[in-house]
VMD Tcl script that builds the backbone (N, CA, C; Angstrom):
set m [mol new atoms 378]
animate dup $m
set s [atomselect $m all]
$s set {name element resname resid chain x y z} {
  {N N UNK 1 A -136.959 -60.564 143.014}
  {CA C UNK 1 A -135.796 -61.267 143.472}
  {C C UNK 1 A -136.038 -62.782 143.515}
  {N N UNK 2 A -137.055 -63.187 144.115}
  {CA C UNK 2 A -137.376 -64.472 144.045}
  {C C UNK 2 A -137.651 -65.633 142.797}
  {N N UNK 3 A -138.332 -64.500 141.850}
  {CA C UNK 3 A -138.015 -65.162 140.123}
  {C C UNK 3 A -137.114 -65.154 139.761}
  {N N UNK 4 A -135.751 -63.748 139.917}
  {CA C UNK 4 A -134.691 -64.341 139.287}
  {C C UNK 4 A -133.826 -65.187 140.098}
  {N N UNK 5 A -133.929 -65.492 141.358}
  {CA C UNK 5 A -133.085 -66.899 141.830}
  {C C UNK 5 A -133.896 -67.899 141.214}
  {N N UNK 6 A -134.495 -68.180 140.701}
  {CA C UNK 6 A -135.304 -69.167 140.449}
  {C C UNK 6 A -135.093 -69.824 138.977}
  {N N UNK 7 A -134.527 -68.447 138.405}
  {CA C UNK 7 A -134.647 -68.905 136.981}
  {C C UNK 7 A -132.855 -69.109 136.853}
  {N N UNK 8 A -132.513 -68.392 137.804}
  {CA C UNK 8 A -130.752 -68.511 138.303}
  {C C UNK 8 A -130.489 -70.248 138.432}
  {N N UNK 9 A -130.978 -70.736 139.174}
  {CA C UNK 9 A -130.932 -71.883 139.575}
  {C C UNK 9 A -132.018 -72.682 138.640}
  {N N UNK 10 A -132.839 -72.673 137.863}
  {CA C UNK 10 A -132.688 -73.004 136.766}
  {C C UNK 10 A -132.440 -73.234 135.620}
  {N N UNK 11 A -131.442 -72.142 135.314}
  {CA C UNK 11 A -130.129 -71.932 134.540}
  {C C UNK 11 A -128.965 -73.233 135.019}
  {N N UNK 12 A -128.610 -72.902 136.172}
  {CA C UNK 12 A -127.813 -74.114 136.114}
  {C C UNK 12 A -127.856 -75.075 136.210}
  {N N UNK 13 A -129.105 -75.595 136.690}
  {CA C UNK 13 A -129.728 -77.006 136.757}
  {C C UNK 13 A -129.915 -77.794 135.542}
  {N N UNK 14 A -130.456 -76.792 134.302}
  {CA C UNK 14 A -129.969 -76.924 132.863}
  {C C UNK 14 A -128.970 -77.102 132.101}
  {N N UNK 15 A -127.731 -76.703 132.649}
  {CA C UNK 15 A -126.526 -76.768 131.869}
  {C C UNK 15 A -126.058 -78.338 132.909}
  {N N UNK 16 A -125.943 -78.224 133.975}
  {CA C UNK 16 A -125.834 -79.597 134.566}
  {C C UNK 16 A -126.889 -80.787 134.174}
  {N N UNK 17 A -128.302 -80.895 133.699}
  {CA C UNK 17 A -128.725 -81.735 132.570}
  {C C UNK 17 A -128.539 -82.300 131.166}
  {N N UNK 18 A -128.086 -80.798 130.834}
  {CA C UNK 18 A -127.367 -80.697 129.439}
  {C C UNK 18 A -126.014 -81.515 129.286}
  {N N UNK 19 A -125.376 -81.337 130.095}
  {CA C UNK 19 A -124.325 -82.407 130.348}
  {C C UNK 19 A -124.242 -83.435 130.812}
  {N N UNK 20 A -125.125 -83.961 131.921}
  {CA C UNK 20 A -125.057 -85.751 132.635}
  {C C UNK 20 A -125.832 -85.959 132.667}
  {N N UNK 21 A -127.048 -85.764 131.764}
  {CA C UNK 21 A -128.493 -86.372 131.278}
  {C C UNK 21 A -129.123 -86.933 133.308}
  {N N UNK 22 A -129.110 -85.376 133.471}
  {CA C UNK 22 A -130.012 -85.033 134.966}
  {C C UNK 22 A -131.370 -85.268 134.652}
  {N N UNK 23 A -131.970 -86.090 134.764}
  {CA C UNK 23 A -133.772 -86.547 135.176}
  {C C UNK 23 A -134.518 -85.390 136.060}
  {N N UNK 24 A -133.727 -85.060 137.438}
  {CA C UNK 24 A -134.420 -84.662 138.272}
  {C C UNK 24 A -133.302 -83.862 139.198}
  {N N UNK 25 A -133.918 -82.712 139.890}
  {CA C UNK 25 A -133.270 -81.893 140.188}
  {C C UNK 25 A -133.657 -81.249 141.520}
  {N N UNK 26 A -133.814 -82.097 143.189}
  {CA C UNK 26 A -133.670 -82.165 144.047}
  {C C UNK 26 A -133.384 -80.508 145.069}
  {N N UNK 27 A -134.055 -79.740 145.015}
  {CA C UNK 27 A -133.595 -78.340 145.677}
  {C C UNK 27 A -134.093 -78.570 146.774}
  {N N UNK 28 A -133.000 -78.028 148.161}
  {CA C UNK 28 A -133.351 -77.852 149.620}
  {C C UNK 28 A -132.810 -76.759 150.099}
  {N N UNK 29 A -132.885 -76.540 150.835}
  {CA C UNK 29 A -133.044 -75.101 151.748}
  {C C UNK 29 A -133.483 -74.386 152.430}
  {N N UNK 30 A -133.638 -73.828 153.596}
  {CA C UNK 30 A -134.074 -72.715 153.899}
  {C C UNK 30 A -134.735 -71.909 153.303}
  {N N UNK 31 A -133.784 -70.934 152.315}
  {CA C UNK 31 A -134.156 -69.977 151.009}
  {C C UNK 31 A -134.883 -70.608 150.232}
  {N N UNK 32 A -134.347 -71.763 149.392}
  {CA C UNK 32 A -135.533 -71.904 148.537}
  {C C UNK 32 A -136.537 -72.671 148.755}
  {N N UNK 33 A -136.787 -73.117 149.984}
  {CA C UNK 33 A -138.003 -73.526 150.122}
  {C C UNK 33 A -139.158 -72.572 150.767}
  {N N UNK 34 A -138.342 -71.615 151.815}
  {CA C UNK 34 A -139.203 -70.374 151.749}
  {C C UNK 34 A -140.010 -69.355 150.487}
  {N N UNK 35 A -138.848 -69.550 149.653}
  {CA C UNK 35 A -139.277 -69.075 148.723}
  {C C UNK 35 A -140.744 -69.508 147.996}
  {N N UNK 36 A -140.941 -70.580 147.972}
  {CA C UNK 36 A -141.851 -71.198 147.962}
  {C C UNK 36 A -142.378 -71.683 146.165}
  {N N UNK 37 A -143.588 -71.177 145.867}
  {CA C UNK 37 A -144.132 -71.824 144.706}
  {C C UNK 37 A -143.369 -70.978 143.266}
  {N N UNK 38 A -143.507 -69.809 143.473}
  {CA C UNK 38 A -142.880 -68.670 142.640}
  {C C UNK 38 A -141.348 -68.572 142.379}
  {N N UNK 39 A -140.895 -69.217 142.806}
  {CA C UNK 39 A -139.578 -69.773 143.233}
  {C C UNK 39 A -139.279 -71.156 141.767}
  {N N UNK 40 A -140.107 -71.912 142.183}
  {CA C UNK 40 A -139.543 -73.552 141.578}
  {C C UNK 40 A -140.326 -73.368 140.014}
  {N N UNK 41 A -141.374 -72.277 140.136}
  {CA C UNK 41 A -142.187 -71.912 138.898}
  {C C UNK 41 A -141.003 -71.424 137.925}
  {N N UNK 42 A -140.205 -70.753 138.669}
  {CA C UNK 42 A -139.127 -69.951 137.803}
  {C C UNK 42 A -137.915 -70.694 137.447}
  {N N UNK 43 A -138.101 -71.703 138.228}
  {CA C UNK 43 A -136.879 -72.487 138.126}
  {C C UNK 43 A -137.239 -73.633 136.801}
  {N N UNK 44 A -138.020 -73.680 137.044}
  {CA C UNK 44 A -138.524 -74.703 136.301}
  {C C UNK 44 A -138.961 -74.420 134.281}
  {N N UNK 45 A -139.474 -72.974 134.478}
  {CA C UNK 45 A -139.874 -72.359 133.218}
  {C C UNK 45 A -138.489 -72.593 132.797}
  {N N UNK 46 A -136.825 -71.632 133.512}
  {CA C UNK 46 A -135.581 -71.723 132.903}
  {C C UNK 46 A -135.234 -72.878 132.484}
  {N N UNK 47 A -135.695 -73.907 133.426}
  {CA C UNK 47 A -135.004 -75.290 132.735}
  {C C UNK 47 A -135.464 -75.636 131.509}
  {N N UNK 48 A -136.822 -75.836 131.379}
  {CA C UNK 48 A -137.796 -76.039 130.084}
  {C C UNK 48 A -137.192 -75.468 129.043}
  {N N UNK 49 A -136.973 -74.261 129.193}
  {CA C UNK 49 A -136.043 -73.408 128.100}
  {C C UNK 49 A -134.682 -73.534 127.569}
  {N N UNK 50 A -134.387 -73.690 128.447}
  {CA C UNK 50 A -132.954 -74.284 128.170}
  {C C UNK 50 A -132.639 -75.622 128.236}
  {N N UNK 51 A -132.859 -76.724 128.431}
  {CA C UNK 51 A -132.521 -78.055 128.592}
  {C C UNK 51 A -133.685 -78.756 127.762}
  {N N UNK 52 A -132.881 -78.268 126.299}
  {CA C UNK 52 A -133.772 -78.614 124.817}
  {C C UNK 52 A -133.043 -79.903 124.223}
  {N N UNK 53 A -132.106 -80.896 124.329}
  {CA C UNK 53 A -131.782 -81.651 124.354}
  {C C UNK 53 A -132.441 -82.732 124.450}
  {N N UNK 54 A -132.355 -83.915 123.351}
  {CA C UNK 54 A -133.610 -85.450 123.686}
  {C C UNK 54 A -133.169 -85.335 124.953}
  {N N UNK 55 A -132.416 -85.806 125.653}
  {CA C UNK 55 A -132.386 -86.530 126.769}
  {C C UNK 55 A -132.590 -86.159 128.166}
  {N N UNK 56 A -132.303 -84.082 127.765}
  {CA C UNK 56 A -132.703 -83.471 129.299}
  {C C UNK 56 A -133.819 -82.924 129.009}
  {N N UNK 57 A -134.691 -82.397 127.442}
  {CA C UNK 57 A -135.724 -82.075 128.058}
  {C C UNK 57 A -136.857 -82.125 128.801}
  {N N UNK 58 A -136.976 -83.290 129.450}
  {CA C UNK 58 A -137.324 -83.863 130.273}
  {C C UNK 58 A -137.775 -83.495 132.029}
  {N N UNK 59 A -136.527 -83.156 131.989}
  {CA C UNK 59 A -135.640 -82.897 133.246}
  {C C UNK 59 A -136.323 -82.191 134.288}
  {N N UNK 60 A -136.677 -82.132 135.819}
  {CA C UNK 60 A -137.356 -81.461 136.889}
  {C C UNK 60 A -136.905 -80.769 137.673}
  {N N UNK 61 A -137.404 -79.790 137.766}
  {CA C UNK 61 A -136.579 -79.401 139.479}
  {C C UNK 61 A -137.702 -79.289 140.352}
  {N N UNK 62 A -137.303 -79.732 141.603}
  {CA C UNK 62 A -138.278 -80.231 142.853}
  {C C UNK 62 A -138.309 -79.568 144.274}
  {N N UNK 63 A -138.647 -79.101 144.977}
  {CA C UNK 63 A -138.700 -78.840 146.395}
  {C C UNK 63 A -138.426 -80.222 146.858}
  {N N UNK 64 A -137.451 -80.266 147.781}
  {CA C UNK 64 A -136.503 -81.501 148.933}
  {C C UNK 64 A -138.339 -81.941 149.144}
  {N N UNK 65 A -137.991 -83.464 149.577}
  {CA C UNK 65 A -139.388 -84.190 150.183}
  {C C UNK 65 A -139.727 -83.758 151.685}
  {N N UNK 66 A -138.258 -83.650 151.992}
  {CA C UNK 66 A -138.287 -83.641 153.643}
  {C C UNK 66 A -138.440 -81.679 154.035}
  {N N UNK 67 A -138.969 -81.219 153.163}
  {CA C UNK 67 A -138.802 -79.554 153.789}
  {C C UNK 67 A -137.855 -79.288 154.519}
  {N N UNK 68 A -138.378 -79.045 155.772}
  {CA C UNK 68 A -137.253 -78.078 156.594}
  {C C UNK 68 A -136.819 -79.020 157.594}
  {N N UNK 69 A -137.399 -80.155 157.196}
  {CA C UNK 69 A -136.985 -81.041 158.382}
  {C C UNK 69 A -135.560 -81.926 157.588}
  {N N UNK 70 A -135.253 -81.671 156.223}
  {CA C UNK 70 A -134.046 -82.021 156.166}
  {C C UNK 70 A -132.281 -81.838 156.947}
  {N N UNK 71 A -132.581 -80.953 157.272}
  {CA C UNK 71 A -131.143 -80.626 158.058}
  {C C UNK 71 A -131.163 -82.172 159.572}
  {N N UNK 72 A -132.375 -81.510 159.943}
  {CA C UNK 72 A -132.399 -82.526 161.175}
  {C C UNK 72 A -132.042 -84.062 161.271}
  {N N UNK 73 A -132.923 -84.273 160.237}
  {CA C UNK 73 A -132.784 -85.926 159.753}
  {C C UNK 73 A -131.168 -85.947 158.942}
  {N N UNK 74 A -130.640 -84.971 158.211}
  {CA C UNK 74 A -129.280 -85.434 158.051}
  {C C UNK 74 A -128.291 -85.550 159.272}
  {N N UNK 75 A -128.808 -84.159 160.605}
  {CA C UNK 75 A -127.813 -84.709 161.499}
  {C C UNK 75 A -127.663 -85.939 162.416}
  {N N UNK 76 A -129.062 -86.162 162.524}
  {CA C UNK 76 A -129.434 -87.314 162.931}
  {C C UNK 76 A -128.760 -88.721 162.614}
  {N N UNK 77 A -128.879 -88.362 161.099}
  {CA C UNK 77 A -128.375 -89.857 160.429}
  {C C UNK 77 A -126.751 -89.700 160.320}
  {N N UNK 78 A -125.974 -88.266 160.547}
  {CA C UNK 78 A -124.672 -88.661 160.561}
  {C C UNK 78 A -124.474 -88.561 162.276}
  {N N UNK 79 A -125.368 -88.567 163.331}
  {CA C UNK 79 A -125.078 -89.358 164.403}
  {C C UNK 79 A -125.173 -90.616 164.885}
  {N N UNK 80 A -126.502 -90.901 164.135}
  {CA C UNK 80 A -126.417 -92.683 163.928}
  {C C UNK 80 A -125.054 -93.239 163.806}
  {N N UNK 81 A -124.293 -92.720 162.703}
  {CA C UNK 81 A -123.027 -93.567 162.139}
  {C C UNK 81 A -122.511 -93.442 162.819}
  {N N UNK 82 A -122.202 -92.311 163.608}
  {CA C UNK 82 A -121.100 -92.348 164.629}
  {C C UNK 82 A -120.929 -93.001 165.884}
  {N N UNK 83 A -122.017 -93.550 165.958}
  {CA C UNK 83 A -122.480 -94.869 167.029}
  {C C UNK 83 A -121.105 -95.811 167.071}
  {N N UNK 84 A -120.878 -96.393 168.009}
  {CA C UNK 84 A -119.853 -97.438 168.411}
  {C C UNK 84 A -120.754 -98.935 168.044}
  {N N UNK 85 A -119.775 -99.765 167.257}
  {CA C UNK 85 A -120.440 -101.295 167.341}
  {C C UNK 85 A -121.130 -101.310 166.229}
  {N N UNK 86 A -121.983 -102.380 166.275}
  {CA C UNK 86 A -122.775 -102.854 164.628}
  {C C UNK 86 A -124.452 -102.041 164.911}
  {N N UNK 87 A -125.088 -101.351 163.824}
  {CA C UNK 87 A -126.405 -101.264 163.750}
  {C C UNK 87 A -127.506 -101.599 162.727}
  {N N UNK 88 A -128.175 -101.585 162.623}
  {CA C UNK 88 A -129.183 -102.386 161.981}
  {C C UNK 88 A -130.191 -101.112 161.567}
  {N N UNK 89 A -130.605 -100.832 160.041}
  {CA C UNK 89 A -131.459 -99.826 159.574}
  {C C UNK 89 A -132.912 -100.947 159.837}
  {N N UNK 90 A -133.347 -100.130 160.652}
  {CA C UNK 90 A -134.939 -100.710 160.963}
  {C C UNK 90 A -135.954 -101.338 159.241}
  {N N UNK 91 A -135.754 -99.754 158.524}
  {CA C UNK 91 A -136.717 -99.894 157.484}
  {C C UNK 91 A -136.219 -101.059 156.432}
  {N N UNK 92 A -134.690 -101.285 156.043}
  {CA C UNK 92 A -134.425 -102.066 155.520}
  {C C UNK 92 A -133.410 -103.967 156.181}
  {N N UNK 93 A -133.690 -103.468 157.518}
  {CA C UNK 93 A -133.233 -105.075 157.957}
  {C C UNK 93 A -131.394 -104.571 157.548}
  {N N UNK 94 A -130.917 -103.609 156.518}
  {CA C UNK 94 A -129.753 -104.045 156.316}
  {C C UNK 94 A -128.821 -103.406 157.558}
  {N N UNK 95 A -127.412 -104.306 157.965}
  {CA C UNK 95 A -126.603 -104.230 159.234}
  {C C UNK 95 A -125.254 -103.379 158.370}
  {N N UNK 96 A -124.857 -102.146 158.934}
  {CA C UNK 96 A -123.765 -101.757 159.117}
  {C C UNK 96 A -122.356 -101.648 159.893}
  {N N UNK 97 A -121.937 -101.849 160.081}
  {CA C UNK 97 A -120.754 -101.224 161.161}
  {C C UNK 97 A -120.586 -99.747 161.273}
  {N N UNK 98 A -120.393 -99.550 162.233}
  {CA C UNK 98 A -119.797 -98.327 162.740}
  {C C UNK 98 A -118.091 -97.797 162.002}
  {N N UNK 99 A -118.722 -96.627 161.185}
  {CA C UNK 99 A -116.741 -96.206 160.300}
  {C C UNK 99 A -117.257 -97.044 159.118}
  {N N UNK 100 A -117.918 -97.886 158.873}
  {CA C UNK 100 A -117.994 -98.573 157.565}
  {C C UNK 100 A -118.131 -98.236 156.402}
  {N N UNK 101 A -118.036 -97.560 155.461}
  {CA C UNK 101 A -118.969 -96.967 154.336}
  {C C UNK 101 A -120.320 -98.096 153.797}
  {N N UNK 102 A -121.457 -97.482 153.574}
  {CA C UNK 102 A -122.162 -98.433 153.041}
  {C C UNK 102 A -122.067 -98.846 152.061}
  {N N UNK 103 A -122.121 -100.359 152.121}
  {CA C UNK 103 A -122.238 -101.204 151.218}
  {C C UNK 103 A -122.646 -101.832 150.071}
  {N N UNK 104 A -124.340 -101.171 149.990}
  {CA C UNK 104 A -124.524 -101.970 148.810}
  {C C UNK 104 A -125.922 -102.612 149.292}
  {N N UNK 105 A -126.479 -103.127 148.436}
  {CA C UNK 105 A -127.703 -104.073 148.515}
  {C C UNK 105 A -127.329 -105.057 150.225}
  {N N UNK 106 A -128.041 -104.761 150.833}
  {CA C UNK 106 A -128.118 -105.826 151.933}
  {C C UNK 106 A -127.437 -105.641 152.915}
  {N N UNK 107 A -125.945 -104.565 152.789}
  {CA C UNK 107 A -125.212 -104.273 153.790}
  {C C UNK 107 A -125.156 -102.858 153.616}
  {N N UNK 108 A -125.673 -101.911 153.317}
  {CA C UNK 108 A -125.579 -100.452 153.510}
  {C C UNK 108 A -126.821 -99.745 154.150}
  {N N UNK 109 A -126.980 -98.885 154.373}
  {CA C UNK 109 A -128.488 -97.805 154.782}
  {C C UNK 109 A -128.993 -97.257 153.554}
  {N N UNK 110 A -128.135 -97.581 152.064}
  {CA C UNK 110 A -128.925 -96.798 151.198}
  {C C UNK 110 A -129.018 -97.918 150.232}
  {N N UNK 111 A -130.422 -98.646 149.908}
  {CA C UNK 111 A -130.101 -99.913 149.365}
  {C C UNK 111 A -129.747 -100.000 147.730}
  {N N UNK 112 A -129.182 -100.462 147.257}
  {CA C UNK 112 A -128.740 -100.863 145.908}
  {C C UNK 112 A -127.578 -99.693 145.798}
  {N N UNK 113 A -126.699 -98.826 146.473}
  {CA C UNK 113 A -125.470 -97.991 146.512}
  {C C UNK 113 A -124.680 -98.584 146.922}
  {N N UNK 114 A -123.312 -98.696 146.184}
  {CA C UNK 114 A -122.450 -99.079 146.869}
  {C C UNK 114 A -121.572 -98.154 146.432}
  {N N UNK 115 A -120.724 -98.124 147.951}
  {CA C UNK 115 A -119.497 -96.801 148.363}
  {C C UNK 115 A -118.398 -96.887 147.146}
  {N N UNK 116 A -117.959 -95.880 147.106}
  {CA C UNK 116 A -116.880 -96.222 145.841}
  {C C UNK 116 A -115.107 -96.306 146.563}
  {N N UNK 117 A -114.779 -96.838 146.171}
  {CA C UNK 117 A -113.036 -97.824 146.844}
  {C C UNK 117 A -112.508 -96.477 147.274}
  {N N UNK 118 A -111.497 -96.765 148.450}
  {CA C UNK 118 A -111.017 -96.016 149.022}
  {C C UNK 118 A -110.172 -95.731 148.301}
  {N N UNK 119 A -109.714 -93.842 148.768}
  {CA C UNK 119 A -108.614 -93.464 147.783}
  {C C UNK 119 A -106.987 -94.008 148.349}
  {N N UNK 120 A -106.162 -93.709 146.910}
  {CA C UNK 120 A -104.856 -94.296 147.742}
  {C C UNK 120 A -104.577 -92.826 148.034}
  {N N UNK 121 A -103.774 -93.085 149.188}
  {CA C UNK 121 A -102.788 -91.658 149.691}
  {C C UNK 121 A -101.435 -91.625 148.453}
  {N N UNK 122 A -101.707 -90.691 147.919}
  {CA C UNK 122 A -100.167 -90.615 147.169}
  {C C UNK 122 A -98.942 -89.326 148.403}
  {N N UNK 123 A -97.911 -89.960 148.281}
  {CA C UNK 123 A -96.721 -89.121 149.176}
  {C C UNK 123 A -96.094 -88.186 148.596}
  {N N UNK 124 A -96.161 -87.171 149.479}
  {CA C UNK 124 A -95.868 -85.886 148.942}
  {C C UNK 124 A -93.862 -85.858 149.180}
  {N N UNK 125 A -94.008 -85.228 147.961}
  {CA C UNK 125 A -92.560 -85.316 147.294}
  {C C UNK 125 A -92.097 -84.012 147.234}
  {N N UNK 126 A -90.981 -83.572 148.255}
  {CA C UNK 126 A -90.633 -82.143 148.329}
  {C C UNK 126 A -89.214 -81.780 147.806}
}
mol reanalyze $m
mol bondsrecalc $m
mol representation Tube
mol addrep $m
């Protein structure tokens, strides 16, 4: 079971390379990080195989950096935002507002991203 999720999810990690010239391929979870080595082995053989293309064969799939401590640190960081007033990301000096989307080089938490324009509301016509 654990090889074929593996090669499951390296199946599609392949066809999503195959199409937007994916470098690298970021897996987190619970499951598949329990899963462990036998897991990303399988994931990884499928991709090789399939993502024969110059530009994806290349292409990785990875166990998350943060293991199991990802969930935490995401809730964490979407309680940060929800903070009232202006804050300041320690590691990069850069200042946000509170509700702000980040910004970009110098004014966001994720440096060199910037948020993409707000959508317009279109009115619903009955």
């Amino acid at each position: 079971m654990v090889e074929r999720c593996g090669r499951l999810v390296g199946r599609a990690v392949a066809s999503v390379a195959n199409l937007l010239d994916l470098d690298l391929a970021v897996v987190a979870g619970s499951v598949a990080l329990g899963f462990g080595r036998p897991f990303f082995e399988a994931a990884q053989d499928e991709l090789s195989a399939r993502a024969c293309l110059d530009f994806s064969s290349a292409a990785q799939v990875v166990p998350a950096g943060l293991g199991g401590e990802g969930p935490l640190v995401g809730a964490g960081a979407v309680g940060w935002r929800g903070l009232d007033g202006d804050r300041a990301d320690r590691r990069t000096g850069s200042v946000w507002r509170a509700g702000a989307p980040a910004a970009g080089p110098g004014g966001g938490l994720v440096p060199g991203w910037a948020a993409p324009p707000p959508r317009q509301s279109v009115p619903n016509v009955t």
